[in-house]
C-alpha positions as CSV (number, residue, x, y, z in Angstrom):
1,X,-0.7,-28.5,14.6
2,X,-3.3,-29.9,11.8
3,X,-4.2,-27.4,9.6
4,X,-3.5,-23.9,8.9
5,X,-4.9,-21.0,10.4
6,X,-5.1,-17.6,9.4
7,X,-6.6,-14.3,10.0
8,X,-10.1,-15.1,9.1
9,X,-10.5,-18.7,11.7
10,X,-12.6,-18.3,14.5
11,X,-10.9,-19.0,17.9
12,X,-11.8,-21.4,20.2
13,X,-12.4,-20.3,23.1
14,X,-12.3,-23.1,25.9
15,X,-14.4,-23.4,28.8
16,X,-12.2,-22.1,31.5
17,X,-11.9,-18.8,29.5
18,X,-13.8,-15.7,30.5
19,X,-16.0,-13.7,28.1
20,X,-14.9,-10.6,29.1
21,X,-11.3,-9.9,30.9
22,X,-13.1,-6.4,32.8
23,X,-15.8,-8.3,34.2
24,X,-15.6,-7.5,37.7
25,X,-13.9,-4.5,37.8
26,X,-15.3,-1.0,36.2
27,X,-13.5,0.5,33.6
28,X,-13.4,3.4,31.0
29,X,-12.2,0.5,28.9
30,X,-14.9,-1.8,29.8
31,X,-16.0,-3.9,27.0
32,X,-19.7,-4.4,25.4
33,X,-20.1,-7.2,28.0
34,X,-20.3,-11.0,28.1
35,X,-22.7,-10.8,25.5
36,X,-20.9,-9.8,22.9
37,X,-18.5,-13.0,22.7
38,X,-15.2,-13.7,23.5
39,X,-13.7,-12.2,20.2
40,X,-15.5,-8.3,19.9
41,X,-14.5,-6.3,22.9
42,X,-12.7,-3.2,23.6
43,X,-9.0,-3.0,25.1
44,X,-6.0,-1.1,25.2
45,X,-3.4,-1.4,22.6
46,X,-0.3,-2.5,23.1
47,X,1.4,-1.3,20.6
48,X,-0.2,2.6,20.9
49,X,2.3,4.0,23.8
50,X,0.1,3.5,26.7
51,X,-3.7,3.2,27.5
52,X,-4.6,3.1,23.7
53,X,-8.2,2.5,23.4
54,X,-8.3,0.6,20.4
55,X,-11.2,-2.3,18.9
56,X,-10.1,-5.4,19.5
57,X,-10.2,-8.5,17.4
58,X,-8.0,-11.2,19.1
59,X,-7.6,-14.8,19.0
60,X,-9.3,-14.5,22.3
61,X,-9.5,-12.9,25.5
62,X,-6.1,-11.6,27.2
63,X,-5.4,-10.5,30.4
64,X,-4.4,-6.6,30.5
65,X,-0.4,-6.3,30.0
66,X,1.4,-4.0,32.1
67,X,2.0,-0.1,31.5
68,X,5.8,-0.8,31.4
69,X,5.5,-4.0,28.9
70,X,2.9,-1.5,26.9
71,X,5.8,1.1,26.8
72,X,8.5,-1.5,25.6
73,X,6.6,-3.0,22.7
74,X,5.4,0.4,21.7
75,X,9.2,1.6,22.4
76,X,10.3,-0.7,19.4
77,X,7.2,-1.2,16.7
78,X,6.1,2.9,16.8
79,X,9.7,3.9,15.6
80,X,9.7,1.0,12.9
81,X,5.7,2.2,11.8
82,X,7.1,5.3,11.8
83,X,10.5,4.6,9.5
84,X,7.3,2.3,7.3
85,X,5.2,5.7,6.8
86,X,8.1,7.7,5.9
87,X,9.3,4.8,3.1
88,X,6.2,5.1,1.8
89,X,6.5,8.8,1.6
90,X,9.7,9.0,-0.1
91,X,8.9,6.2,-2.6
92,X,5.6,6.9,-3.4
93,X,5.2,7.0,-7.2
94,X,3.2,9.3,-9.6
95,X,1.6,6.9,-11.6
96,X,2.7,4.0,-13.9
97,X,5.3,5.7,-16.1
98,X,3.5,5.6,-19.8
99,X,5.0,3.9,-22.7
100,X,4.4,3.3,-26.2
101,X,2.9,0.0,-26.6
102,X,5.3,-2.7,-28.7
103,X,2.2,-4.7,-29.8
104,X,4.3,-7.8,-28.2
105,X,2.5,-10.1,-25.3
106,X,0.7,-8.1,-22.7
107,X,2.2,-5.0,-24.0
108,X,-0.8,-5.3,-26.7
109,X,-3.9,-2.6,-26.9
110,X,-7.5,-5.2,-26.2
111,X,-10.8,-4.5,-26.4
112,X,-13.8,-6.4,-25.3
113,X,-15.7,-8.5,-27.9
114,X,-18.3,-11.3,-29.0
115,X,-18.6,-13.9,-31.3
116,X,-21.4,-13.4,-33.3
117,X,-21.2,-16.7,-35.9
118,X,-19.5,-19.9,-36.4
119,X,-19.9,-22.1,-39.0
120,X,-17.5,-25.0,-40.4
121,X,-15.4,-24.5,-43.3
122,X,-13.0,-26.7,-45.2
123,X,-9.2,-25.7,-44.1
124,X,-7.7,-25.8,-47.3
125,X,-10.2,-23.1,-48.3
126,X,-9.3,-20.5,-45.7
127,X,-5.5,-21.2,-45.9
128,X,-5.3,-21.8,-42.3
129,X,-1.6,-22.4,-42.6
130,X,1.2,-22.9,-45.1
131,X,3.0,-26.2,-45.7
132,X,6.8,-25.4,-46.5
133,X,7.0,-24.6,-49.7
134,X,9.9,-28.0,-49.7
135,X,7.0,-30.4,-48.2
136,X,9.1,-30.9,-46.4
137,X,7.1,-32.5,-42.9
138,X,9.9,-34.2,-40.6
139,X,9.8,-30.8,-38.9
140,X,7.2,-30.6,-36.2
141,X,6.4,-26.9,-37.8
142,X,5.9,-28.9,-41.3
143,X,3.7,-31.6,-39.8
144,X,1.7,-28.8,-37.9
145,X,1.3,-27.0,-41.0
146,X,0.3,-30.1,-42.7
147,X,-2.2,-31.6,-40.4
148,X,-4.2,-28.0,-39.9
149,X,-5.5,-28.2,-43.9
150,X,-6.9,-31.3,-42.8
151,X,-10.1,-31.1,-41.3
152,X,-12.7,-29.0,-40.4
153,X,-11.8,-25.5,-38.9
154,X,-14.3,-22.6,-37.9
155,X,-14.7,-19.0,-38.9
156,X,-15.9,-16.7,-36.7
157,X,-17.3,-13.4,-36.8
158,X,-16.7,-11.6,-34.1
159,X,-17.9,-8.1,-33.0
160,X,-16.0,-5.4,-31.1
161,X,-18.4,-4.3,-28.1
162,X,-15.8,-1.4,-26.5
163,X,-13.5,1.4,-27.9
164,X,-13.5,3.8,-30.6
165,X,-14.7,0.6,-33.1
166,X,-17.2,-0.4,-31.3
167,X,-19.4,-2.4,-33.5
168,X,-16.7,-3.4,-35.9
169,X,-16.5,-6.9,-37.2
170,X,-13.5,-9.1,-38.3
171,X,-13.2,-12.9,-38.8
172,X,-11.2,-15.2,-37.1
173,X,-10.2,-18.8,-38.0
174,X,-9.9,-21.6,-35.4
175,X,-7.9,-24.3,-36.4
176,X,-9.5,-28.2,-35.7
177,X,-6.4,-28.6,-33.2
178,X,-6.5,-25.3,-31.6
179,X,-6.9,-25.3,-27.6
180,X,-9.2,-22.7,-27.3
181,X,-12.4,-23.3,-29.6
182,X,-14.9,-20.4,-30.2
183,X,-18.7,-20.8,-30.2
184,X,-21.5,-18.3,-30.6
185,X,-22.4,-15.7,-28.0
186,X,-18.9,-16.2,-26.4
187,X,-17.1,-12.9,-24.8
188,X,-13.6,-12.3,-26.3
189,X,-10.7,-10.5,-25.8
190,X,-9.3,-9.0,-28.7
191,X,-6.1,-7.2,-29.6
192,X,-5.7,-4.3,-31.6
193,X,-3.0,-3.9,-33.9
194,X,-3.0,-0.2,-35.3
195,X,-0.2,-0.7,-38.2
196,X,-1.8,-3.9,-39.6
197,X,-3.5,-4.0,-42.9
198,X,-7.0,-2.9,-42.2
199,X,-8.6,-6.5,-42.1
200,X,-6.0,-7.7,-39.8
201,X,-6.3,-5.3,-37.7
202,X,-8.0,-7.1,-34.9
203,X,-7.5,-10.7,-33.8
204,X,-8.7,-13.0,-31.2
205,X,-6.1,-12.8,-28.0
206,X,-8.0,-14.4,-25.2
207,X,-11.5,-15.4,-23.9
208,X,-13.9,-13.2,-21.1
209,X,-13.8,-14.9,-17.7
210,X,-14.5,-11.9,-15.9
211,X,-18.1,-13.6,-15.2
212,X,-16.8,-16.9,-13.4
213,X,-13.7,-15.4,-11.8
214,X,-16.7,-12.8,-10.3
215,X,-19.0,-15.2,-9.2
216,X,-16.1,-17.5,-7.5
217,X,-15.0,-14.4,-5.9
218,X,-18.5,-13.7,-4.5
219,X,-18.5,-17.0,-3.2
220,X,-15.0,-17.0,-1.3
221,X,-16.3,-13.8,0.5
222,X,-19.2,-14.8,1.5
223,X,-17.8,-18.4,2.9
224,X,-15.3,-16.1,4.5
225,X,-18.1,-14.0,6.2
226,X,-20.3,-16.9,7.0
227,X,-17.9,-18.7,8.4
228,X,-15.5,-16.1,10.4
229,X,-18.3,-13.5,11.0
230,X,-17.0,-9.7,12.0
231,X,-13.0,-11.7,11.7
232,X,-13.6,-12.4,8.2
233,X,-15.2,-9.1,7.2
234,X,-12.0,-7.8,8.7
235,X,-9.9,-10.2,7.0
236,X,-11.4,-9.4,3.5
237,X,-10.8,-5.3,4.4
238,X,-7.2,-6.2,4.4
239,X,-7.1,-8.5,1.9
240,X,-8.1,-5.8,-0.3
241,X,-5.4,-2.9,1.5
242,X,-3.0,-5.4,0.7
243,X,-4.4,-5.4,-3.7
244,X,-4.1,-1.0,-2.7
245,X,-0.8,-1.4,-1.4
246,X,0.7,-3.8,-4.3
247,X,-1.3,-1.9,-7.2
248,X,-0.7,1.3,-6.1
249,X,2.8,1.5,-4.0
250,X,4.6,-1.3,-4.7
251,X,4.2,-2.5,-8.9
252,X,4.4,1.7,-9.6
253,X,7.2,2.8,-7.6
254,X,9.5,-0.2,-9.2
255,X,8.2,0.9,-13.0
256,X,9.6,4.1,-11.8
257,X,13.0,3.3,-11.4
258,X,13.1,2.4,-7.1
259,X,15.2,-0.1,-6.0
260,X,13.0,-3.1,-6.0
261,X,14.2,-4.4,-2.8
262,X,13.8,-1.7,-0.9
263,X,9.9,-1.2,-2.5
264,X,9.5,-5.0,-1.0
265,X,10.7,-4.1,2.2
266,X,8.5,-1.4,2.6
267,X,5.4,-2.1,1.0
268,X,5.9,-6.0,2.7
269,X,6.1,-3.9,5.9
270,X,3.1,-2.2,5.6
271,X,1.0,-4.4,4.4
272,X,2.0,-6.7,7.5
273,X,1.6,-3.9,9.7
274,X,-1.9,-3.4,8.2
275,X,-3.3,-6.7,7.8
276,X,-2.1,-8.0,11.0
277,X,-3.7,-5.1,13.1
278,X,-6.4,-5.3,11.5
279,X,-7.6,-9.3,11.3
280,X,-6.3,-9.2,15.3
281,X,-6.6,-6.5,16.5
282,X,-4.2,-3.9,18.4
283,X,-2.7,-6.0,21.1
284,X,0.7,-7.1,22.8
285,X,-0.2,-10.6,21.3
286,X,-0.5,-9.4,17.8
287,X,2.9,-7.0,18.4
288,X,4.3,-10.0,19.4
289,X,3.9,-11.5,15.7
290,X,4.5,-8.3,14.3
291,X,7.7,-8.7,15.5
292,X,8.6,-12.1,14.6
293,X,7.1,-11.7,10.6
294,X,9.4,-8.8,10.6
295,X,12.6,-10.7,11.9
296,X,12.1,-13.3,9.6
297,X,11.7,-11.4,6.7
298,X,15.0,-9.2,7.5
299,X,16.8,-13.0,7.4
300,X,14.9,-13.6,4.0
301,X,16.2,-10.9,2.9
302,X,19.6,-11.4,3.6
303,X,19.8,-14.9,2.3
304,X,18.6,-14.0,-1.1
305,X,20.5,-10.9,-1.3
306,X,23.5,-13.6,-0.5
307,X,22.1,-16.7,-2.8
308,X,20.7,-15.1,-5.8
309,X,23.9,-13.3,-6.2
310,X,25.8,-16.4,-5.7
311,X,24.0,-18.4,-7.9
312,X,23.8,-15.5,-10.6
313,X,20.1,-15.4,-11.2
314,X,19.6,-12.5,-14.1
315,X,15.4,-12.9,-13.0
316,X,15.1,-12.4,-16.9
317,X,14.1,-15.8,-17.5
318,X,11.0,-15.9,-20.3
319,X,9.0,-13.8,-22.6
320,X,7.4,-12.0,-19.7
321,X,10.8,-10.6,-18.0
322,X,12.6,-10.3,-21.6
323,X,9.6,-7.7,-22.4
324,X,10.0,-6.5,-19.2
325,X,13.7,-5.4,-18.7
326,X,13.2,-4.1,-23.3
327,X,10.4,-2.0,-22.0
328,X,12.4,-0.6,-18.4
329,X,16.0,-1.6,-19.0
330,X,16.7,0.4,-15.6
331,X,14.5,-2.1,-13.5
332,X,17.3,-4.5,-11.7
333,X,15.8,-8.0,-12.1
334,X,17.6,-9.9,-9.9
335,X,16.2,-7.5,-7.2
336,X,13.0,-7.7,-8.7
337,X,13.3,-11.6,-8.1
338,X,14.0,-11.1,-4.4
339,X,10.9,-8.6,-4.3
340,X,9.1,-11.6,-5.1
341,X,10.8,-13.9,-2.6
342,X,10.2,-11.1,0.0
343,X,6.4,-10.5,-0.8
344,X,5.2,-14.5,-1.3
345,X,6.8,-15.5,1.5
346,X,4.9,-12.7,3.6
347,X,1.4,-14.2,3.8
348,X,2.8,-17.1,4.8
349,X,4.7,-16.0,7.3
350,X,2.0,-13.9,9.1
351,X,0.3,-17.3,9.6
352,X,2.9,-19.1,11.4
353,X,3.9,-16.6,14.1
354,X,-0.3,-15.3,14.4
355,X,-0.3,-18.8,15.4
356,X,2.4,-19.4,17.0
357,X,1.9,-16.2,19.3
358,X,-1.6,-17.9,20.3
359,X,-0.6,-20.9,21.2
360,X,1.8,-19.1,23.6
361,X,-1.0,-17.3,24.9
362,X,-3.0,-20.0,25.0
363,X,-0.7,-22.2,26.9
364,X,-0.3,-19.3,29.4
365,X,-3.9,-18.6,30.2
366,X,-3.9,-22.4,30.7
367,X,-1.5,-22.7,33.3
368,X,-0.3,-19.1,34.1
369,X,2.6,-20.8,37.0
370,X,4.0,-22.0,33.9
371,X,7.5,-19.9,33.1
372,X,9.0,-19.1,29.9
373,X,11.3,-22.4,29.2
374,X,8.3,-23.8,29.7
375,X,6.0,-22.0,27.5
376,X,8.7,-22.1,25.0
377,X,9.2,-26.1,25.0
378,X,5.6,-26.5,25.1
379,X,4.9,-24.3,22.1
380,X,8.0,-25.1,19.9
381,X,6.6,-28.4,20.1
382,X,2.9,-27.1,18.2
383,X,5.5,-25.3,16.1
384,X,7.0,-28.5,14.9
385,X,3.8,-29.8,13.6
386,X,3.1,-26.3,11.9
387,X,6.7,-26.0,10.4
388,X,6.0,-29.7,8.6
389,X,2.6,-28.6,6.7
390,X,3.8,-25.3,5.8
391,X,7.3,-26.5,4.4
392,X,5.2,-29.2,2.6
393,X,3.0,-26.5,1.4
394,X,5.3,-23.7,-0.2
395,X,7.6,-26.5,-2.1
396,X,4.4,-28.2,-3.8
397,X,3.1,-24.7,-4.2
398,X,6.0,-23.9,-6.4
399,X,6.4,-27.5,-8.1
400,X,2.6,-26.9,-9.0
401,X,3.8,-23.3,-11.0
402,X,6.6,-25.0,-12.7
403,X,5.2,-28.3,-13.7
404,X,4.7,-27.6,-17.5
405,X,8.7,-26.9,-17.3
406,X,9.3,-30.0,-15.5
407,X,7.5,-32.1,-18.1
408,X,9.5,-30.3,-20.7
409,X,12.8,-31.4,-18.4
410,X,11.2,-34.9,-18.7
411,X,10.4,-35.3,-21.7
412,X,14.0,-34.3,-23.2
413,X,15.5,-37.1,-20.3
414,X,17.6,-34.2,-18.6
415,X,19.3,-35.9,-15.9
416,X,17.7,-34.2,-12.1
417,X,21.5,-32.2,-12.4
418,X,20.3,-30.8,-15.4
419,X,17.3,-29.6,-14.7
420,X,18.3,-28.1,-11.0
421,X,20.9,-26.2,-12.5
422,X,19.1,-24.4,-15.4
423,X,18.4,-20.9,-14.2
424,X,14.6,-21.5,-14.4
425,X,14.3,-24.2,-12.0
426,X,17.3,-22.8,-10.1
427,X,14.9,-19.7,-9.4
428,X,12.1,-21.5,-8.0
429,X,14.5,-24.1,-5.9
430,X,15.8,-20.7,-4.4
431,X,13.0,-18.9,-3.8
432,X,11.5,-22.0,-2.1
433,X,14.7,-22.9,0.6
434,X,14.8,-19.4,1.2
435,X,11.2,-18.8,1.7
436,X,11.2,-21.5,3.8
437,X,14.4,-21.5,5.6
438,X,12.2,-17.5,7.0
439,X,9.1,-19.8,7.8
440,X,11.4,-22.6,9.8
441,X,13.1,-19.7,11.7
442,X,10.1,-17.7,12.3
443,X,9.0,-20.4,14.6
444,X,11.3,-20.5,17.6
445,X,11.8,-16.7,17.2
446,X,8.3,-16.1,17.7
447,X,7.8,-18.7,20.3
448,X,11.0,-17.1,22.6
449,X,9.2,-13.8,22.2
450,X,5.5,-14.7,22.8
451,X,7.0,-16.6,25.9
452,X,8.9,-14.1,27.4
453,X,6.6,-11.3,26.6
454,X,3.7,-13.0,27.8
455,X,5.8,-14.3,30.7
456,X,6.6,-10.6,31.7
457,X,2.9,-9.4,31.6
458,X,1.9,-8.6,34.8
459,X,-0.4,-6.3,35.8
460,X,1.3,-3.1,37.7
461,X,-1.2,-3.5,40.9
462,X,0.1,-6.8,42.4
463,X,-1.0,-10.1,42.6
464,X,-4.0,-10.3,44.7
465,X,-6.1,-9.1,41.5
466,X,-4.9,-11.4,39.2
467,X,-5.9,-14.5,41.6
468,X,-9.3,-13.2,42.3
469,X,-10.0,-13.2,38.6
470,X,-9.1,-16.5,37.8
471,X,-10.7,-17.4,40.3
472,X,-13.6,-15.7,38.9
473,X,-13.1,-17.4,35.9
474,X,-13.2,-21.0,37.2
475,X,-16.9,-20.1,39.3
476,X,-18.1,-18.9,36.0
477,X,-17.1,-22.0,33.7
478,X,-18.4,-24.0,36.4
């Protein structure tokens, strides 16, 4: 396949495909009719145990699947939703675990505030840094120190527009070479350090992007609305479940002590569950990929349970996970590095085997003589197309994260040995194969089950029905 879909594309629904499966035939699950589109209809789910009537939003019309098929999927995804409700039950936290802050990082106290003035000063008359008191400069900390008297640096006066000093001014000094320059009327972050002198009490941390991060948020919903209609307003609802789940289940119950591969699992699982259902509706098709994420995610998990201890990744790696383990030395990093493995290789995992399980589909309604080696041959082959872009994707994904540390590795001439084997780059190389050794496999597992599942779906009353209704189908394209 070209390019990626996922839960917020529009299908496309080609000309020999009816607009509403129940045409002919009243039903108490009828849908809103053939006006409505091919996407927005009501149908039973496959996954509820039998006759569910549940609100459908499918790739695209599918036939009705058999009671006994209905019974068999339900059979295996209600105990495993079930086992999902009751690990979120038992693992739910009480809150983030307080702490007292260190002052170190992001474990700092901030406080919204603006700069009021800027004007230019001479370096040398604010002290912006001290030259060794050796002179000696053949030290890149003695050359800095040199070169930032030089110059013209700014002093700022910024106010403190939150918290308990609101209103409260300090100054700040930018340095000529500093990457983040201040100017007037410019929202700031600032940090609040409660056992500093009194005038250095507060200090410039960071810059207010909540404004442009807002507006391009605004705009990727409503491109997602615009574009996928009722699919995307669906896709954005669990876009945000999915922010609920990680906020509020999964970062908490790992403060708290859990076992972070097991708060992965779980929280992974019901986020999939969620999401899935709900950009596609309750339907064997989307069981189908239920299924397969869920495979491929117990394999991901086994080969970094296996790899990371192999390769004896600590997951305390830089300032971030240092402050981490000294604030909750009884959080196991190494499992919180598979957590992460698990959960970024979910989102793209959901998109292969939604995809794949259409194209099964797809293929079926097509040419329904067709049986499952075929369906299977035919759609491992549009999973071969997928399985190239996505690969392609994840590993640039991850070289684009690490590139400042690969120009570091560059710049000291560390030989490609080198720089594989150091435990930072060693992370991201495993996190990568794994996560995509899940996405390769998730292709011909979800392809064998879409093909026999969609092979087996028959409707309980014969064949005569089923004939008359494609048949139906062609008079109506025509």
């Amino acid at each position: 396949m070209g390019p990626r879909r996922s839960c917020d594309d529009l299908p496309v629904t080609s000309p020999q495909q009816p607009l509403e499966p129940h045409h002919h035939a009243p039903d108490p699950g009828h849908g809103h009719g053939a006006g409505h589109g091919a996407g927005h209809g009501h149908g039973h789910g496959a996954g509820g145990g039998g006759g569910g009537h549940g609100h459908s939003h499918s790739h695209g019309p599918a036939a009705p699947v058999s009671r006994h098929l209905r019974k068999v999927i339900a059979a295996i995804l209600i105990p495993f939703a079930a086992a999902v409700v009751v690990g979120l039950a038992v693992l739910w936290p009480g809150g983030t675990p307080a702490h007292e802050r260190t002052g170190v990082g992001f474990d700092r106290q901030t406080e919204q505030g603006e700069v009021v003035s800027v004007e230019h000063v001479d370096c040398k008359d604010v002290n912006a840094a001290q030259v060794p008191p050796t002179g000696d400069t053949s030290t890149p900390e003695g050359r800095e120190a040199v070169n930032s008297q030089q110059g013209q640096c700014e002093k700022a006066t910024v106010e403190v527009t939150s918290g308990p000093d609101k209103g409260r001014r300090f100054v700040e000094i930018v340095q000529p070479d500093a990457p983040r320059q201040l100017h007037e009327g410019q929202g700031v972050v600032v940090a609040y350090a409660p056992d500093a002198p009194h005038d250095l009490q507060y200090s410039v941390t960071d810059v207010n992007r909540k404004l442009p991060l807002a507006l391009l948020a605004g705009i990727f919903a409503v491109a997602v609305v615009v574009v996928g209609r009722m699919r995307g307003v669906m896709a954005l609802i669990a876009l945000a479940v999915s922010f609920l789940v990680l906020t509020y289940f999964i970062l908490p119950a790992i403060l708290e002590g859990s076992n972070p591969l097991v708060v992965a699992v779980v929280g992974s699982s019901a986020i999939m569950l969620l999401a899935l259902y709900m950009c596609h509706g309750l339907s064997a098709r989307t069981s189908v990929a239920v299924l397969g994420t869920l495979i491929s995610l117990l394999l991901i998990g086994l080969l970094g349970s296996l790899f990371i201890g192999w390769a004896s990744l600590s997951g305390n790696t830089d300032d971030n996970t240092g402050l981490i383990h000294g604030l909750y030395p009884e959080i196991d990093m190494s499992g919180l590095l598979l957590a992460g493995v698990i959960i970024g290789s979910l989102g793209v995992l959901d998109d292969v085997t939604v995809t794949q399980t259409s194209a099964v589909w797809e293929l079926h309604q097509a040419d329904p003589g067709m049986g499952p080696r075929g369906l299977y041959r035919a759609g491992i082959r549009i999973g071969r197309d997928h399985i190239a872009s996505v690969v392609n994707t994840l590993v640039l994904a991850y070289a684009g994260a690490a590139l400042p540390l690969l120009l570091l590795f560059s710049i000291a001439r560390s030989s490609m040995g080198t720089v594989a084997n150091s435990e930072l780059v060693a992370e991201e190389i495993v996190r990568t194969l794994i996560g995509s050794i899940g996405l390769v496999a998730s292709v011909p597992v979800t392809t064998v089950l879409a093909a026999l599942v969609v092979s087996a779906d028959r409707p309980a009353s014969g064949g005569g029905k089923p004939a008359a209704v494609r048949g139906g189908r062609r008079r109506r394209a025509k």
